[in-house]
Every structure is written in C-alpha cells, then in structure tokens.
C-alpha positions in Angstrom: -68.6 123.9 -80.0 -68.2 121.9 -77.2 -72.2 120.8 -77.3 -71.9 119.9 -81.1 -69.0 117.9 -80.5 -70.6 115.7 -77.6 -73.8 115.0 -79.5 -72.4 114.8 -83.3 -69.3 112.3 -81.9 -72.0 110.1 -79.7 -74.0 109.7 -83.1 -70.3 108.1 -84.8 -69.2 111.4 -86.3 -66.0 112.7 -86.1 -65.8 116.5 -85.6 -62.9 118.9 -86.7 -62.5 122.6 -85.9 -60.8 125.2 -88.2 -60.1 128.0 -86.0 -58.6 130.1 -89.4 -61.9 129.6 -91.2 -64.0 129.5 -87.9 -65.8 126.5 -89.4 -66.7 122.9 -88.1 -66.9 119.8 -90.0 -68.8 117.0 -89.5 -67.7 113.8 -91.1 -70.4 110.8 -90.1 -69.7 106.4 -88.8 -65.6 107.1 -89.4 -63.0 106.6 -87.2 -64.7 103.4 -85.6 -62.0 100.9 -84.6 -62.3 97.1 -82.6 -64.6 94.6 -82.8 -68.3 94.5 -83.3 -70.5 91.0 -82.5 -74.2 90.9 -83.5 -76.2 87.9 -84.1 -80.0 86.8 -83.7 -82.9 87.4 -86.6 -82.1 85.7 -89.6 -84.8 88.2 -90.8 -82.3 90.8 -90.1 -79.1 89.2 -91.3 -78.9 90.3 -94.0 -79.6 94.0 -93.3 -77.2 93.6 -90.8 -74.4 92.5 -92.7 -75.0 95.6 -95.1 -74.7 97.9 -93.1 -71.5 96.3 -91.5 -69.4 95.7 -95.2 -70.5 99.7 -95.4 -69.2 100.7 -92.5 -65.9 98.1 -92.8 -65.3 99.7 -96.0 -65.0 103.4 -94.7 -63.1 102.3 -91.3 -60.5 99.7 -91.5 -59.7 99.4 -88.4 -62.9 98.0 -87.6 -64.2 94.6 -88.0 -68.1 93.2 -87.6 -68.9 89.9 -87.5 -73.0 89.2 -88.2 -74.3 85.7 -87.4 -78.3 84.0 -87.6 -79.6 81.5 -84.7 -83.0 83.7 -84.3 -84.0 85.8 -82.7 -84.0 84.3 -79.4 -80.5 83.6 -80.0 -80.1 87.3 -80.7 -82.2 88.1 -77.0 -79.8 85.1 -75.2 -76.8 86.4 -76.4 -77.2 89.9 -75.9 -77.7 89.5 -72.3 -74.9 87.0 -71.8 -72.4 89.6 -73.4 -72.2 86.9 -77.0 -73.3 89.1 -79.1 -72.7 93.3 -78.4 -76.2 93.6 -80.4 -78.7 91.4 -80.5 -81.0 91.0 -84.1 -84.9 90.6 -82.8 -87.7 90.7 -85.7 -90.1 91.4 -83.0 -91.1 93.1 -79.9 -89.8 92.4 -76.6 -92.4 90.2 -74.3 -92.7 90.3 -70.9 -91.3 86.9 -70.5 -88.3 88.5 -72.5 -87.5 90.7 -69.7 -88.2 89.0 -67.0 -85.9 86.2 -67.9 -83.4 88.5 -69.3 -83.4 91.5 -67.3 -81.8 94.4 -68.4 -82.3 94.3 -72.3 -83.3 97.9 -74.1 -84.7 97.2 -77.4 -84.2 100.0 -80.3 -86.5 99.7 -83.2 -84.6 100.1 -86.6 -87.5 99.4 -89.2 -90.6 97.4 -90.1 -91.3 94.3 -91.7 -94.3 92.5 -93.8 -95.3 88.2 -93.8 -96.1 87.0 -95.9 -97.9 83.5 -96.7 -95.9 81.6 -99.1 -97.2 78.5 -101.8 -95.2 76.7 -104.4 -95.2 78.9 -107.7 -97.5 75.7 -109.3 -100.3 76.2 -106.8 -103.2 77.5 -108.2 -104.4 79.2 -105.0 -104.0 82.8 -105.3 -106.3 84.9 -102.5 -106.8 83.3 -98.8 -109.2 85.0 -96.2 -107.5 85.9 -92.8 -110.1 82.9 -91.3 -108.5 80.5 -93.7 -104.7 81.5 -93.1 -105.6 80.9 -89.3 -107.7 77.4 -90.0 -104.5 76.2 -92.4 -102.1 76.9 -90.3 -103.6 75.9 -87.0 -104.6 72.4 -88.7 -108.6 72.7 -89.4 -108.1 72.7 -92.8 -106.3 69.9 -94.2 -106.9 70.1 -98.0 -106.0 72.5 -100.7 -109.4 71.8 -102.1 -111.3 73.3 -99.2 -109.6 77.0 -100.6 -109.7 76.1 -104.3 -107.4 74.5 -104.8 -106.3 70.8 -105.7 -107.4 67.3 -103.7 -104.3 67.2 -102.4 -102.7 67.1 -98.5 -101.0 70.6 -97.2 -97.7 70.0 -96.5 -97.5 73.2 -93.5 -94.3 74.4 -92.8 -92.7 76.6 -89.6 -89.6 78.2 -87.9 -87.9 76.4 -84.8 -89.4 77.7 -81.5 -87.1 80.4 -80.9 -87.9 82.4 -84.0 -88.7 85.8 -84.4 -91.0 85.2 -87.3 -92.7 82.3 -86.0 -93.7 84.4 -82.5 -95.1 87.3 -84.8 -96.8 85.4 -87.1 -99.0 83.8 -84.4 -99.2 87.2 -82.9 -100.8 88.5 -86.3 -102.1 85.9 -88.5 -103.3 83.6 -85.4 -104.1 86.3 -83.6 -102.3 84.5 -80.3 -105.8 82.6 -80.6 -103.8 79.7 -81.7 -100.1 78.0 -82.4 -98.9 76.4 -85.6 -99.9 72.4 -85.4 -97.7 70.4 -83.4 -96.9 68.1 -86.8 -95.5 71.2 -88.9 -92.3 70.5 -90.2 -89.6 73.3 -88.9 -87.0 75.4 -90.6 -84.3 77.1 -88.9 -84.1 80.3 -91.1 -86.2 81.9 -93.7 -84.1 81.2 -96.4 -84.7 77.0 -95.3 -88.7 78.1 -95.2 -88.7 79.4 -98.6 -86.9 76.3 -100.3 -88.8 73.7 -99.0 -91.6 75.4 -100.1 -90.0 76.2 -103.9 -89.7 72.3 -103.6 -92.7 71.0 -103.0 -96.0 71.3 -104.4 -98.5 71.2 -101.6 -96.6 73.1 -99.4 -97.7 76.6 -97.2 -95.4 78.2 -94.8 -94.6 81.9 -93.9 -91.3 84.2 -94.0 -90.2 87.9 -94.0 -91.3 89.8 -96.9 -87.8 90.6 -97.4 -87.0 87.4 -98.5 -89.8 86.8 -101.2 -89.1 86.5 -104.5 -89.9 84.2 -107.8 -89.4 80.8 -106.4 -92.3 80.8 -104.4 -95.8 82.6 -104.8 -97.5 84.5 -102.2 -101.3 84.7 -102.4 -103.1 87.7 -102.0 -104.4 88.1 -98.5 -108.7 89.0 -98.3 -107.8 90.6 -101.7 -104.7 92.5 -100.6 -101.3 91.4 -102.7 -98.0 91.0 -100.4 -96.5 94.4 -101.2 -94.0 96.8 -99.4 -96.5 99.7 -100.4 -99.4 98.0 -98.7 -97.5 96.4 -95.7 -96.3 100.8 -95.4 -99.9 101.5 -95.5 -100.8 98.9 -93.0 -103.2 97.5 -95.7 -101.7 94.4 -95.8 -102.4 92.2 -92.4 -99.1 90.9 -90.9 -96.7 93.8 -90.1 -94.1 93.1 -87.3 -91.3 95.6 -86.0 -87.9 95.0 -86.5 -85.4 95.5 -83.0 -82.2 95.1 -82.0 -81.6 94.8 -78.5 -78.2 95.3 -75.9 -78.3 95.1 -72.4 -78.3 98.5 -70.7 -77.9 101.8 -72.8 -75.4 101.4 -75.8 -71.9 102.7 -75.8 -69.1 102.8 -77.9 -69.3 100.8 -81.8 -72.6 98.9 -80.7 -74.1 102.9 -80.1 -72.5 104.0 -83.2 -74.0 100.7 -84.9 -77.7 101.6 -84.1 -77.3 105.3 -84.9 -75.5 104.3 -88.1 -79.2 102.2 -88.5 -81.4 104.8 -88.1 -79.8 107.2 -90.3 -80.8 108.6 -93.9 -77.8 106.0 -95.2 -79.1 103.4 -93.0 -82.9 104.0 -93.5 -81.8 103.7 -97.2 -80.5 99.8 -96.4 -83.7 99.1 -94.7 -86.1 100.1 -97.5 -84.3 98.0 -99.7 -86.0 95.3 -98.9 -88.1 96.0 -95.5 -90.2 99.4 -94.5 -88.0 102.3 -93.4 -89.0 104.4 -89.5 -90.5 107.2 -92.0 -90.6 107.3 -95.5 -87.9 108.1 -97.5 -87.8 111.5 -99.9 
C-alpha cells in the first residue's frame, strides 16, 4: 500500500484505502490546490491552456495562469522562477544550458511546419531546395516556382521563437537563416494573418494552427498532414518541451504528468502528434 500510494500521489492522484472492503482507489489530477505559472511557446499555448481549464474545472482550489512571449521567454522565465513551467516548441541547445544552467526539459508531444501561402496563390507543391532558396532570399519571384510575376512578400517569428529556431534547423537545414529583410511576427497566430492578407506572401507556423485562411503547399509531393508529419513523411517535424529548472515538484510535477497522460495525450492529438499513438 504504502508503494502505490507514493508513486500513484507523485503522478497527481489521490489515493483512499477501504480497510472493510480491502480495496484501494485511485482517483487521478484532483485535489491540486495554489497557483500554477507557465508561459513561453505560443505553439503550445493553447495546449496549455486546455489542459489547465481541465484541470481548474475538477480542482477549485487551483488556479493556472498560461501566457505566450516564445519560447525563449518560456526558457528565461523558467530559470528566473517567472514561470513554474516553461512552454519550448523545441529542443534544448547547448547554448540553452549553458546560459541557463539547471533547466530539465520533458517532452510532451510532437509537432509538424508547415509552409504557408495566401489561399489565392496558385503555387501548390515546393521542393525542399526551393523552400530553402525562398526563404533564405535566392529566390525572389513567385514566377521562378510557378507561380505569378510577382515579388514574395517572406515572413518570420521574432528571434526568440521556437518555431523560427526549428524551422532553420529543418527546412534550412542550419545551412542558412531567414533573410535579414523578412518582416517578423511575434506569434503564429500574427504569421498566419499576414499571410491570409496578402497575396504574395510565404511564411511558416505550427501545423496546429493551420486552417482555411491560408494554404499550405505540398512539400516534394507530400501534403501538410498530421498522418504524414506521424509517419515522418512529411519534412519539418519538431518536438514539443516544457522545461523547469531542476526536477519538478508539487502542481508543476502534477502538470507534466497530467500532460503525458491518456487524458492529456488526448489534448495533444487534437491538433499536434501525441508520444505514441492513441487506441
């Protein structure tokens, strides 16, 4: 008993005994009381902030405040005590840890990038060599991949984004950076509408956030899908962290465990790739 009761209460359950019926029960993420700050990825955001409104509905004593910045936000914060949990759509780098020492990063999912045009563009498959040659400024006009005689209007994430560092990791193959003269957004959500609102436009965001307002063109033949970015057939497939400084305790440990769960997992493949497939 006293074995179960360790381990099921350091995963957020709450364990009772009924020495009549000799039986235990197990009751999972209730009973969590105080305060809970997370902030970082706006990638993860939203995720985030579903699994918290779950976990404020069930425990009422317990309140969870999710914020954006990035991801580097989410690595600063963490290790300066901001944020009890720090969101990070990628891995940690060395430079990571040696500026923030101390930082144990817990992956909780995965996530596709996707290339994103205005729906009106007529450019609908782009090799890997032209997503690199776009974005890194050698190509400068949609006619050179089929499309119009017309400028490209490329667009990025601020410097301390998540997305940004893995797309350069994946599609640029750290061969290269996004052109100096992109014009930045600070969130995906910014990416995608100044794409929707402009016609010669190209930028990049989390799969998760893709829907009809913008296109995204097939990849060397392979279309921007959660199936294919679980099969690794699609190109740009990033891990999603979050990150505390040391080994987690308390709500923040019952946070991450309530993440990786079957409930959790369940959040996740809503709109990213779950650890494992779901049943």
């Amino acid at each position: 008993m006293v074995p179960l009761r360790f381990v099921s209460e350091a995963l957020g359950a709450e364990v009772s005994y009924s020495a009549s019926a000799k039986t235990v029960t197990i009751t999972y993420f209730t009973n969590m009381t105080g305060t809970l700050k997370i902030g970082g990825s706006t990638t993860i955001q939203p995720l985030a902030q579903a699994a918290a409104d779950k976990l404020m509905a069930r425990n009422k004593g317990l309140s969870i405040t999710i914020a954006g910045g990035g991801s580097g936000e989410g690595i600063k914060g963490a290790h300066a005590g901001t944020f009890n949990i720090g969101n990070v759509s990628r891995d940690l780098e060395k430079s990571d840890t040696d500026t923030y020492p101390g930082l144990i990063s817990h992956t909780i999912g995965y996530d596709g990038i996707v290339v994103i045009v205005n729906t009106n563009n007529p450019v609908s498959d782009l090799t890997k060599e032209q997503v690199f040659d776009i974005f890194t400024g050698k190509i400068k006009n949609w006619k050179e991949v089929g499309g119009s005689d017309a400028a490209i209007f490329v667009q990025t994430r601020e410097a301390s984004s998540g997305t940004l560092t893995a797309f350069e990791e994946l599609a640029l193959e750290k061969k290269g950076t996004v052109l100096a003269t992109a014009t930045p957004h600070t969130s995906n959500g910014l990416m995608k509408q100044a794409v929707a609102q402009n016609g010669n436009a190209i930028g990049f965001l989390s799969m998760g956030y893709l829907d009809k307002t913008v296109k995204a063109p097939k990849i060397a033949g392979i279309e921007a899908t959660q199936a294919n970015a679980l099969s690794k057939a699609w190109p740009y497939v990033r891990t999603l962290n979050v990150v505390t400084k040391g080994t987690p305790s308390g709500l923040a440990a019952q946070f991450i465990n309530f993440l990786k769960s079957f409930e959790g997992q369940l959040l996740v493949s809503e709109d990213y790739l779950p650890l494992k497939a779901q049943d």
